[in-house]
N, C-alpha and C positions, 0 to 999 in steps of 0.2 A: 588377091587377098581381101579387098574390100567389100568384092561381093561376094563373097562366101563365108566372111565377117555375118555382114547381113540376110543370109541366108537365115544364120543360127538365131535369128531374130525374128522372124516370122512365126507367125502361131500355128497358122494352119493353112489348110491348101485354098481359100481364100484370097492369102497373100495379105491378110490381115499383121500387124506391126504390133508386138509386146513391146510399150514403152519402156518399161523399166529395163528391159534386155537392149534396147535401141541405145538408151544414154546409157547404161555400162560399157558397150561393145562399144562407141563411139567415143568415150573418154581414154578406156584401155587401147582404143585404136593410135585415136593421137597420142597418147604416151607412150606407146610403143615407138611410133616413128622420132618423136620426139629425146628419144632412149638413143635410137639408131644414130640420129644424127649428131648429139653428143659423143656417142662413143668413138663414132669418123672423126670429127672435130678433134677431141685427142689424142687420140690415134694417131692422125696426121701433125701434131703438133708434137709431139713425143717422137714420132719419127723424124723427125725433119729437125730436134736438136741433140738426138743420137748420130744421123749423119752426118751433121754441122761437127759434135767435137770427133766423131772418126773421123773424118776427113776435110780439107779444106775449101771442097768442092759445095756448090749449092745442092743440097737435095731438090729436089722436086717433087711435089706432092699430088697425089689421086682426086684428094677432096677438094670440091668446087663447091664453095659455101651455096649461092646463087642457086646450079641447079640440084642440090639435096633441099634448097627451101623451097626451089619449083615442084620437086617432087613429089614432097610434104601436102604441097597446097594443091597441086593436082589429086592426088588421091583422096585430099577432105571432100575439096569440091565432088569427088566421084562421090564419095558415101554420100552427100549430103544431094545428090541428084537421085541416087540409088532409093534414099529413104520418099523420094516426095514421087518417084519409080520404080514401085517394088518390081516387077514385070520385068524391067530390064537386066536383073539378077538373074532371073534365072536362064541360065544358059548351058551346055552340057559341061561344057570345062568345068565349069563353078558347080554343078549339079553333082558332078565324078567325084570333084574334092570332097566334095559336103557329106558325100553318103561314104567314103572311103573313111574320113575323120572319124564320124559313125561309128563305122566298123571296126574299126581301131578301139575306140573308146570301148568298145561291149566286148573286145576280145578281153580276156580274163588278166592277164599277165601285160599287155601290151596295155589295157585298158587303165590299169593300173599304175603302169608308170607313167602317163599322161594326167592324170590328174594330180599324182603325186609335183611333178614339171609343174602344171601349171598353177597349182597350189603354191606354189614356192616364187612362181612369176606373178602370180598376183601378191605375195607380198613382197615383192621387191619393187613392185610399182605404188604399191601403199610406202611403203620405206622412200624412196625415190620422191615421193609427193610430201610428206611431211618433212624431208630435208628440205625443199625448195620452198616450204610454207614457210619454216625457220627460219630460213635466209630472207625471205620477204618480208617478214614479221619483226625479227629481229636486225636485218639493214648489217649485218654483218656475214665473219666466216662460220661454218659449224663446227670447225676445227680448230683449237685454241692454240696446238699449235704451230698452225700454218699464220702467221705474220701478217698483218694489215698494212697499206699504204699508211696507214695514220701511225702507227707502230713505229714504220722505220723513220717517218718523217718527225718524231717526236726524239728519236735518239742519237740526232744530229749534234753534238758537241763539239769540243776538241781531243776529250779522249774517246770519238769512237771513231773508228774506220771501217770498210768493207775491204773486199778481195783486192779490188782491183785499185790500190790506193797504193802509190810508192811509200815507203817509210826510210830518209833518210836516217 
């Protein structure tokens, strides 16, 4: 995927590099895996406290933090060999995709719902990045009302309790 990422980035047969295509394709690259590896993350974290209250057994989970962040960093480090070696992109596998994508896109109907797709993926990646800015910016939730540690730690009295409090 990385090199065929970077295919779409080259200008001409040169092998010459359109920047502004290079840091597009390479921000939306890492946001995508970055997408990916959140969505595993809870994914397996939402599975594993659905089997926890079905049953009393440990679930066991798929995701290995570790190597989804090896992953991660191996395919940067690829693009980011790829870009300082364009040469090495082109290959026939990556060459097949790249011209079949192509082909796709210029078919009429088929052409169309792909841009419509990734019309709608690129703002979800815009959406997805001004959430994360908010949270960085603002050092809070984006959601009012999902609770903060300082929240519950603030409504510690004697008339409050949680679930799991006896009440004689």
């Amino acid at each position: 995927m990385v090199d065929v990422t970077l295919l779409f980035c080259i200008e001409n047969t040169d092998g010459d590099l359109n920047i502004d295509r290079l840091i597009t394709a390479g921000l939306i690259l890492v946001m995508y895996f970055l997408s990916k590896f959140q969505n595993a993350q809870l994914k397996s974290r939402f599975s594993a406290m659905r089997g926890s209250l079905l049953s009393q057994l440990p679930i066991q989970s798929n995701f290995n933090r570790k190597a989804e962040i090896l992953v991660i960093s191996i395919a940067t480090l690829f693009f980011a060999f790829l870009v300082a070696f364009p040469r090495y992109a082109n290959n026939p596998i990556s060459e097949w995709l790249y011209e079949t994508i192509l082909g796709f896109e210029q078919a009429p109907l088929l052409g169309f719902i792909f841009k419509v797709v990734g019309f709608f993926f690129v703002i979800s990646i815009f959406v997805k990045l001004s959430r994360g800015l908010t949270v960085l910016l603002t050092g809070g939730a984006i959601n009012p009302e999902i609770p903060s540690d300082k929240s519950s730690s603030e409504n510690e009295d004697d008339t409050h309790f949680d679930d799991y409090e006896e009440i004689n």
